[in-house]
C-alpha positions in Angstrom: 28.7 -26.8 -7.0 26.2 -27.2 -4.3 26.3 -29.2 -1.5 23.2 -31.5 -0.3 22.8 -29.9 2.2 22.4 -26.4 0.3 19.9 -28.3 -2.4 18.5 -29.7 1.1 17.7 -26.4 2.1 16.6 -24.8 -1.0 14.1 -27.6 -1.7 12.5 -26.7 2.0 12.9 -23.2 1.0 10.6 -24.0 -2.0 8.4 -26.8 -0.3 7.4 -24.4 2.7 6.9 -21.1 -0.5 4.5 -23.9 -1.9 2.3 -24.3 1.2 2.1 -20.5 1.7 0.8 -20.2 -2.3 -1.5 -22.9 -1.1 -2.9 -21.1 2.1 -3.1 -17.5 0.4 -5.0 -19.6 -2.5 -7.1 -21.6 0.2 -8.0 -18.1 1.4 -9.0 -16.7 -2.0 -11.5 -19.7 -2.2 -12.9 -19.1 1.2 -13.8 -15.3 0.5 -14.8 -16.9 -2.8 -17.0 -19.2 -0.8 -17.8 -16.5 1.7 -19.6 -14.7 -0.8 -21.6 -17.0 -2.9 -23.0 -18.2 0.7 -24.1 -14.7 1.1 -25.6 -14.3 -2.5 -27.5 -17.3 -1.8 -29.0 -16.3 1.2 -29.7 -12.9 -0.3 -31.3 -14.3 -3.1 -33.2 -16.7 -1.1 -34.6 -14.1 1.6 -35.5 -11.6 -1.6 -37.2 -14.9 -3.4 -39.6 -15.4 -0.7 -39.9 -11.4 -0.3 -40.7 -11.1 -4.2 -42.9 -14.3 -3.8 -45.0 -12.6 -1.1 -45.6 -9.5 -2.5 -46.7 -11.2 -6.3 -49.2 -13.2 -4.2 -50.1 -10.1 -2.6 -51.3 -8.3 -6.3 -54.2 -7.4 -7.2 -54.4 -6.0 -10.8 -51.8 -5.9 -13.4 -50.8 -2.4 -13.1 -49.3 -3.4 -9.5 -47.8 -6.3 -11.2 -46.1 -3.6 -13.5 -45.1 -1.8 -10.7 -43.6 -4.8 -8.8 -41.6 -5.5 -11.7 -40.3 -2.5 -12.2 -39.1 -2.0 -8.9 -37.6 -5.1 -8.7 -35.2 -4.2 -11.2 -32.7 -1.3 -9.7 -31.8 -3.3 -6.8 -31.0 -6.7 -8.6 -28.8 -4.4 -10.7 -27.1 -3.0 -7.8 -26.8 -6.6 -6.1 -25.1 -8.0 -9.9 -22.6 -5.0 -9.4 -21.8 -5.0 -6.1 -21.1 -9.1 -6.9 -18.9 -8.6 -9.5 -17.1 -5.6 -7.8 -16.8 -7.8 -4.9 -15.5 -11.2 -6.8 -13.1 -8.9 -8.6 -11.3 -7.8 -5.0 -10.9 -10.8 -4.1 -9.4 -11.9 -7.5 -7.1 -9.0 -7.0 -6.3 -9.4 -3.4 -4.9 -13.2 -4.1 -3.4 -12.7 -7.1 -1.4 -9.9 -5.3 -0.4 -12.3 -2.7 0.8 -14.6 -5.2 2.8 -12.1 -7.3 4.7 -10.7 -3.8 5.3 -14.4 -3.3 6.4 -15.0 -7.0 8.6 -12.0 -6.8 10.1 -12.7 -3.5 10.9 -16.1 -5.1 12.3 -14.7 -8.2 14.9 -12.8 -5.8 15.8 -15.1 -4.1 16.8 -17.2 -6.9 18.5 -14.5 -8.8 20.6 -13.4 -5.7 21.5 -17.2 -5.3 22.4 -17.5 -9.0 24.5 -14.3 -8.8 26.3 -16.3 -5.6 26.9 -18.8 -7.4 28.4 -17.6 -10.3 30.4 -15.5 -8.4 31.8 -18.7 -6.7 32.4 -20.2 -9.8 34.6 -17.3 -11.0 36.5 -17.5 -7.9 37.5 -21.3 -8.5 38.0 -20.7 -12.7 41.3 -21.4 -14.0 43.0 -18.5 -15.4 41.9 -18.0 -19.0 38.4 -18.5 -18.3 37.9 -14.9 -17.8 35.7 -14.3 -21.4 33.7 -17.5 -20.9 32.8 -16.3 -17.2 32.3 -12.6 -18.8 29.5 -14.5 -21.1 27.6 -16.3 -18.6 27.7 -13.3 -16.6 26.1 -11.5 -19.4 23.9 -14.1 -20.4 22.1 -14.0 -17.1 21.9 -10.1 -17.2 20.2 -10.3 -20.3 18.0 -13.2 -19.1 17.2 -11.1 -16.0 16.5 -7.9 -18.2 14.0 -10.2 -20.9 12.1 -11.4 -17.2 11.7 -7.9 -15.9 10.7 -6.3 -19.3 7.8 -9.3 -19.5 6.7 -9.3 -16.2 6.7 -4.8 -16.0 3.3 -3.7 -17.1 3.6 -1.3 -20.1 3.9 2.0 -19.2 1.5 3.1 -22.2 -0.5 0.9 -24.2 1.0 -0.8 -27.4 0.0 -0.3 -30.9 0.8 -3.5 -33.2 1.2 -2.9 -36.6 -1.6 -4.5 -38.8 -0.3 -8.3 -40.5 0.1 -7.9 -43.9 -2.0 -10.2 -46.0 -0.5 -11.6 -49.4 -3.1 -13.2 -51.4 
């Protein structure tokens, strides 16, 4: 069993791995933040550019022209948006995933320590019930690793069968 002050330690242990998720996500939002400021001005400053130079037309063939090369550079600015939003996307949930695993070890190796301790203290003829939990938690450990392993080639489902 654990002692208070062990659950006193692992509930700091999870308290302080709760404020780090909470800074790394703080941080996500502030690049997030970061870079809708800069879109804004972006779009403001090319607004008032855009603005000037429709003013500035004199025909409808400039207009045209205008138009057209208006287009490219929005498209560019949409892309480079996205590519940016999804690196920051990626860079947090990275953060979070170490942290997750790091977690996940943790509790695994303390799990293992404590059923190891357990064993230690079983009465004799306890030996296939400890043998079970131990193999329990392997398999439980195997199901987790085989979930959270990206698939090493996509998978093909078979089509549902539909009985009318």
């Amino acid at each position: 069993m654990l002692t208070p002050e062990q659950l006193m330690a692992a509930q700091k242990a999870n308290v302080e791995t709760l404020i780090g998720l909470t800074h790394k996500a703080f941080e996500g939002v502030e690049k997030l933040v970061e870079l809708n400021l800069e879109l804004a001005r972006s779009a403001l400053s090319d607004t008032a550019d855009t603005t000037k130079a429709a003013l500035s037309v004199k025909d409808a063939q400039e207009l045209l022209a205008l138009q057209a090369s208006l287009l490219q550079p929005a498209a560019e600015k949409a892309t480079n948006y996205s590519r940016s939003l999804v690196e920051i996307a990626t860079a947090t949930n990275a953060e979070v995933v170490k942290v997750a695993e790091a977690q996940m070890a943790a509790a695994q190796k303390s799990l293992h320590a404590m059923i190891d301790a357990a064993t230690q203290s079983a009465p004799a003829g306890t030996e296939n019930a400890v043998a079970l939990v131990k193999s329990a938690v392997a398999a439980a450990n195997n199901a987790f690793e085989a979930c959270t392993r990206p698939p090493s080639r996509p998978r093909i489902w078979p089509k549902p069968i539909c009985r009318r």
